[in-house]
C-alpha positions in Angstrom: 34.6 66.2 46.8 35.6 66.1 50.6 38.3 64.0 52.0 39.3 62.5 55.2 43.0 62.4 55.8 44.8 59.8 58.3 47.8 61.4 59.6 49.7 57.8 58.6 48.0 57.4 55.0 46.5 58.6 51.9 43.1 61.1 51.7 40.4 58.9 52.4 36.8 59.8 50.2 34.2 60.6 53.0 31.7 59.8 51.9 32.7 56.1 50.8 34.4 55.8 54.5 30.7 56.7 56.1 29.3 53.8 54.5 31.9 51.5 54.8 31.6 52.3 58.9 27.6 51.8 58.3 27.8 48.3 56.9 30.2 47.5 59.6 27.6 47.9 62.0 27.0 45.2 63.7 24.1 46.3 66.1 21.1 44.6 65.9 18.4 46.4 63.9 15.4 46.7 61.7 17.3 48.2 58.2 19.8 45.0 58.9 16.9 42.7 58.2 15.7 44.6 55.6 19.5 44.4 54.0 19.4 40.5 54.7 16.2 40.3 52.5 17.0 43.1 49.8 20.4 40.8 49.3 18.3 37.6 49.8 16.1 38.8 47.1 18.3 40.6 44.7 20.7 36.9 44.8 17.5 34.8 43.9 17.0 37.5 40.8 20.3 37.0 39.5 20.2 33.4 40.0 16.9 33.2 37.9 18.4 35.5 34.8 21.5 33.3 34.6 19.6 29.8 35.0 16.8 31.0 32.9 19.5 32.6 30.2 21.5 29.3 30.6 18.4 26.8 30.3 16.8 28.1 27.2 20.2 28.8 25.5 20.6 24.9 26.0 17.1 24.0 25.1 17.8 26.2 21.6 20.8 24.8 20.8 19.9 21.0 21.8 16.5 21.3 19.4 18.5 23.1 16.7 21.1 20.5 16.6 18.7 17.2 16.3 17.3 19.0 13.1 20.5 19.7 11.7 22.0 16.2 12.8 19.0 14.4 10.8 18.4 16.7 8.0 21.6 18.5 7.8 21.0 22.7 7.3 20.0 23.1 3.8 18.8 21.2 1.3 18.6 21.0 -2.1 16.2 19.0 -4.6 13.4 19.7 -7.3 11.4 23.0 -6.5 8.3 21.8 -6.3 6.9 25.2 -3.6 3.7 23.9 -3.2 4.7 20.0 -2.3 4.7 19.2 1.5 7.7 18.8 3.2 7.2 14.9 3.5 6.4 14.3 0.5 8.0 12.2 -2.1 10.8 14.2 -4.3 10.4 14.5 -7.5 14.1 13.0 -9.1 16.8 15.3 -10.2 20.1 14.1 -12.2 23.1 14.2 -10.1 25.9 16.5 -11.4 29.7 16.2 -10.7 30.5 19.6 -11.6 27.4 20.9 -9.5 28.5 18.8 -6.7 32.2 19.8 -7.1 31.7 23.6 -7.0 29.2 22.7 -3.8 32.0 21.0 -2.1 34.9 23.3 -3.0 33.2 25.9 -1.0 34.9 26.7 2.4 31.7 27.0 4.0 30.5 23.6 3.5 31.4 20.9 5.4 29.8 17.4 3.4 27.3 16.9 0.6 25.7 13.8 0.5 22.7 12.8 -1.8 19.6 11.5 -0.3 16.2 9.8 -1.6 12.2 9.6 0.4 9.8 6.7 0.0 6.6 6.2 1.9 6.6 2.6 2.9 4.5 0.5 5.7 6.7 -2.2 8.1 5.1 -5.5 8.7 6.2 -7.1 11.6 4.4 -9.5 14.0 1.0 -8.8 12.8 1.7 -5.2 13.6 1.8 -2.5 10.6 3.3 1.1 10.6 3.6 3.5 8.3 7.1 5.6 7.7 8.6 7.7 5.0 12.1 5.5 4.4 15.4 7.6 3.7 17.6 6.5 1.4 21.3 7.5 2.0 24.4 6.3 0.0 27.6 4.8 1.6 29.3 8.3 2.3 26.8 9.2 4.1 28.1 11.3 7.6 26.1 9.0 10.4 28.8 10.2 13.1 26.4 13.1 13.1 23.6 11.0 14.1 26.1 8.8 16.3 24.5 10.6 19.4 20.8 9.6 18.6 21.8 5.7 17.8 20.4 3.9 21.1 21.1 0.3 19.6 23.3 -1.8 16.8 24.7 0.2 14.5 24.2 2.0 11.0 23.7 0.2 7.4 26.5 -1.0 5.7 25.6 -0.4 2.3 28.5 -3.3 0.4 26.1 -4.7 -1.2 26.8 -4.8 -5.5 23.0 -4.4 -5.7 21.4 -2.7 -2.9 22.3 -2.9 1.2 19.3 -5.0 3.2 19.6 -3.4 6.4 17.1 -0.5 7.8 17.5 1.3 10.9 14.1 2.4 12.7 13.3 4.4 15.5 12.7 3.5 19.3 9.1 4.6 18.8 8.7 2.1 15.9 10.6 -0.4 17.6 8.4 -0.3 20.6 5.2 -0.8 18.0 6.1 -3.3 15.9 8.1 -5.5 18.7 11.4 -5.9 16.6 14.5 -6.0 18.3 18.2 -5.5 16.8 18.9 -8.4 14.4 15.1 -9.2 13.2 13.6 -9.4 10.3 11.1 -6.7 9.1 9.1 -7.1 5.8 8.0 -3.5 4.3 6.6 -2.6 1.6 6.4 0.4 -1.2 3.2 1.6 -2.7 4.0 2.0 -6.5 1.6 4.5 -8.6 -0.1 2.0 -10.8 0.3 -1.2 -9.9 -2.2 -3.2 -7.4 0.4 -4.7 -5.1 2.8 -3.3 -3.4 6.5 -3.9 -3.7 7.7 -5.8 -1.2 11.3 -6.5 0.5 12.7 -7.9 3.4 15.2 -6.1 5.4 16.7 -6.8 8.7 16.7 -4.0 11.6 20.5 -3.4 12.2 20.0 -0.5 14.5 17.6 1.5 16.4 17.5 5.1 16.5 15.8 7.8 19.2 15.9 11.5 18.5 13.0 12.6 20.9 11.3 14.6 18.2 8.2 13.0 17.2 7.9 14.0 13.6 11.3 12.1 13.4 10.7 9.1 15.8 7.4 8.4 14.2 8.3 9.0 10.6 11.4 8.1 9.2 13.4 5.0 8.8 16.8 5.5 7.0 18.4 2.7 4.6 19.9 2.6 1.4 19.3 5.0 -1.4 20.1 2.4 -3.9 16.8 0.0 -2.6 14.6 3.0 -3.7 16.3 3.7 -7.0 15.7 0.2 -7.7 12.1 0.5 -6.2 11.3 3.7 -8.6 12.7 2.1 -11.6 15.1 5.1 -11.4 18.5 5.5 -13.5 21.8 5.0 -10.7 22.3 9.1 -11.4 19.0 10.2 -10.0 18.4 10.9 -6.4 15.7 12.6 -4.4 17.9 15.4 -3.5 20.9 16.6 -1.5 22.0 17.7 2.2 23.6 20.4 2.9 26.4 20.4 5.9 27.4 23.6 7.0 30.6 24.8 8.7 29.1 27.8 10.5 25.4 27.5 11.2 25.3 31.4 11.5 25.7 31.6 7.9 22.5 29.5 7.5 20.7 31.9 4.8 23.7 33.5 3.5 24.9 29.9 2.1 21.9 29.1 1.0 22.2 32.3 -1.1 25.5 31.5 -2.3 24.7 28.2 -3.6 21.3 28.8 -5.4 23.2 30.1 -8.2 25.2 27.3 -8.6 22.3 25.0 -9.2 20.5 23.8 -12.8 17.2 25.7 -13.3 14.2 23.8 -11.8 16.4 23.4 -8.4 15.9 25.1 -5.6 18.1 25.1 -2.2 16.3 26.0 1.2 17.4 26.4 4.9 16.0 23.5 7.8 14.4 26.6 8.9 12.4 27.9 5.9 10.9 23.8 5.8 10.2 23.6 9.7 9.3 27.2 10.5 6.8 26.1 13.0 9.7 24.6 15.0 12.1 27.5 14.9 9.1 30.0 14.9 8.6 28.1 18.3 12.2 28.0 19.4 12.4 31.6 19.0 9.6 32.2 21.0 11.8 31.6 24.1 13.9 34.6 23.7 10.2 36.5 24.5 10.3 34.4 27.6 14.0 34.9 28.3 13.6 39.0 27.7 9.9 38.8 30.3 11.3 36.6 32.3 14.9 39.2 32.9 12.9 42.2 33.0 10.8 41.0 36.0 13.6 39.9 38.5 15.4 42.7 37.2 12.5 44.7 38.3 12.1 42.6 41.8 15.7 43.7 42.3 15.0 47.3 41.7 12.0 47.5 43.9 13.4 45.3 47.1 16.7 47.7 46.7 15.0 51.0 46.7 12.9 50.1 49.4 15.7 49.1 51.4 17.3 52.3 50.7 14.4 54.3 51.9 14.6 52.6 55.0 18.1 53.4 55.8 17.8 57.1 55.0 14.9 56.9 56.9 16.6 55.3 59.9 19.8 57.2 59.5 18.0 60.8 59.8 19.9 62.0 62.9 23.4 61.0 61.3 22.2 63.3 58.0 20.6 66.0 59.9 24.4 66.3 62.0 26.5 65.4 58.8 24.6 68.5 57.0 25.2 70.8 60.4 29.2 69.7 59.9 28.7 71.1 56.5 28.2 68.1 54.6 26.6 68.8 50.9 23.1 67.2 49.3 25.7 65.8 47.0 27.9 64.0 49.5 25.0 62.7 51.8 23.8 60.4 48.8 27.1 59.7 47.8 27.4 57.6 51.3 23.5 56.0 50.4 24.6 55.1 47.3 28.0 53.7 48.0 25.9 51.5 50.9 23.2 50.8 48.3 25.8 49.6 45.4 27.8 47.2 48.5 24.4 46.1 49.0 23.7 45.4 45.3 27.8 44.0 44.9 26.7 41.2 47.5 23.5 40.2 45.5 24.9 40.0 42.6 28.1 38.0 43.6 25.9 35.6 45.8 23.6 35.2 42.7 26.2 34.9 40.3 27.5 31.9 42.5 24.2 30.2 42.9 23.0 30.5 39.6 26.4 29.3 37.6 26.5 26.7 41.3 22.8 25.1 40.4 23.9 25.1 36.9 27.3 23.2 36.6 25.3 20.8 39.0 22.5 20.1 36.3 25.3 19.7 33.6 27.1 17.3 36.0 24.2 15.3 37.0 21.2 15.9 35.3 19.2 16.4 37.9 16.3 18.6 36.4 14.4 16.0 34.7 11.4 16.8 31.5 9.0 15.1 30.0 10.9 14.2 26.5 7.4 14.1 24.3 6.9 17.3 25.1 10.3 19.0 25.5 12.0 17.0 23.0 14.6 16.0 25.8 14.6 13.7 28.6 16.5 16.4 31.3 17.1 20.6 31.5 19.6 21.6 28.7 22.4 24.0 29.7 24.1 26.4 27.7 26.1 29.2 29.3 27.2 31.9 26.7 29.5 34.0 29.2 29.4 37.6 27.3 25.4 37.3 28.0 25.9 36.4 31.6 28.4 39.3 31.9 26.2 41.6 30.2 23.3 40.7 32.5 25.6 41.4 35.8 27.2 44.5 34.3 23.6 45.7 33.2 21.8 44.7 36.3 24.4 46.7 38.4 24.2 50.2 36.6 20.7 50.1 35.9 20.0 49.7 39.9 22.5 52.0 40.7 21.3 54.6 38.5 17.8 53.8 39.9 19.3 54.3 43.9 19.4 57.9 42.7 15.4 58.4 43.6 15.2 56.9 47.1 18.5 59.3 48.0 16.7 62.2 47.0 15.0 62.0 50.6 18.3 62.9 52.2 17.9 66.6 50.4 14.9 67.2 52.3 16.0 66.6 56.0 16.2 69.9 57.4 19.4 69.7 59.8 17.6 71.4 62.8 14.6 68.8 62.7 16.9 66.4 62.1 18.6 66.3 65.3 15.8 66.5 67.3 14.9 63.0 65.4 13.5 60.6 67.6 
């Protein structure tokens, strides 16, 4: 490897000094415009991976989370495979020791027993239909505490059964009820002619942006439809599952299978809404497409750019080979240039793209549609070790790419060179 010594300093690498000097140059040229645009385009590609990496992180996670905060992650009731998923439950008896070994487990965070009803709401000449949730007193609605747009949850004090439901905005909105109204609704009862009918007063209203949920359920107390069923106080519709570590989502479930009575069966939120999460992962295609094209934009804008200089800098190669200069050395100095070229792109991009997206997570600036995204603005989720994987993989995959274009500089003949006009 040749050297440069300063007679005041350390042995300089020549190469490395060459095209330091180069992109020093201040002169006004072609090849500098051509290195405005190649780092002009390589920051927009590295902006667009971290944004698009950041945005559909968040979009994952913010779905994900509504699911889990309504339904929990597992649950576990009657198996019953061929039943739809908002269907009725067939009863099951509730078991302290079953319930005890559930909640002794280190990866579970509550347990709380839950109950279905379909059920149509009556209010000011306007009917609805909704499957009503039944939940007990212990039930965790802190979870839900982030989807509660108005009053507050049931209080469920009541000696007999609590008298309070909480609907959705999108039932709301329908049936023209307001926080403190009245609502009657009534249960359809297999064999007799008239429905059931109770009235309850709206204590809250709810909005989680998923329309499956907004337009289904309204939650109250499980004790209403135990009473409703002609059930015994010790059977329940089935159980949610909290977990601790969401990654452990099928290994849990697993775990506490065995632990249940035969007939029961325990499944994941994702084995019962596949088509969401089937969806959901979906957008790691678009991430991956969507990475591999600016990473390829990058590519192509950089080797051109190279080919330009080596192109342009003929003369200097043609006399740097005549000084004795090797193939080696010559695109050492390209690829030092081309990796300071790369350095800037990636730096600039790194500040855009994390800029644009502390911005949306500040303000919310990026607006959606929430009936078809599920949310009303652009989630954002940064998960650092991707973003520094994406830099760190970006850079060495260019650089080992600037190896073609500096093949070039092997075929300048020194004599010709010169002579380069």
């Amino acid at each position: 490897m040749a050297y440069l010594r300063d007679f005041n300093g350390p042995p300089v690498d020549t190469s490395l000094f060459i095209a330091r000097r180069i992109s020093r140059n201040r002169a006004r040229s072609f090849s500098r415009t051509i290195i405005r645009l190649s780092i002009g385009a390589t920051t927009i590609s590295v902006a667009a991976m971290i944004l698009s990496l950041a945005f559909i992180n968040g979009f994952q996670q913010v779905i994900s989370d509504k699911i889990f905060s309504f339904w929990g992650h597992l649950r576990i009731q009657h198996f019953e495979p061929y039943k739809v998923n908002t269907a009725e439950e067939t009863p099951i008896i509730r078991e302290d020791s079953v319930e005890h070994q559930i909640r002794a487990r280190k990866d579970v965070a509550h347990l709380s027993p839950f109950a279905t009803k379909s059920a149509v709401l009556n209010a000011h000449g306007t009917i609805e239909g909704v499957l009503f949730k039944g939940v007990d007193g212990a039930y965790p609605f802190m979870r839900l505490n982030g989807f509660l747009k108005a009053g507050k949850w049931p209080e469920m004090r009541d000696s007999v059964y609590g008298r309070e439901i909480v609907i959705s905005q999108t039932l709301a909105d329908a049936l023209s009820l307001h926080v403190g109204e009245d609502v009657i609704i009534y249960f359809i009862i297999p064999g007799e002619e008239r429905p059931r009918t109770r009235k309850l007063k709206v204590c809250g209203i709810f909005r989680t942006g998923i329309d499956i949920y907004d337009k289904t359920f309204a939650l109250g107390d499980i004790r209403l439809l135990q009473r409703l069923n002609d059930w015994e106080p010790d059977q329940i519709g089935g159980y949610e599952v909290v977990l601790k570590d969401i990654d452990q989502l099928d290994a849990s479930a697993e775990r506490i299978f065995p632990l249940l009575p035969g007939g029961w069966d325990c499944r994941s939120m994702m084995q019962i809404h596949p088509e969401i999460f089937d969806w959901l992962n979906l957008q790691n295609t678009n991430k991956y497409i969507l990475i591999t094209v600016m990473t390829l934009v990058a590519l192509i804008n950089l080797i051109t750019c190279l080919i330009i200089l080596v192109l342009e800098r003929t003369r200097m190669i043609g006399v740097l080979k005549a000084l004795g200069m090797g193939d080696w050395g010559i695109q050492r100095i390209f690829l030092s240039y081309g990796s300071m070229i790369l350095a800037w792109g990636i730096g600039l991009g790194s500040v855009l793209g994390l800029g644009i997206a502390w911005l949306q997570l500040r303000t919310g600036f990026i607006r959606l549609d929430e009936t078809a995204y599920y949310m009303d603005r652009a989630p954002i989720l940064i998960i650092w070790w991707q973003v520094g994987l994406v830099l760190a993989g970006t850079f060495l995959t260019c650089v080992l790419v600037l190896m073609i274009p500096t093949i070039i500089s092997r075929r300048i003949h020194p004599a010709k060179a010169v002579q380069f006009r």
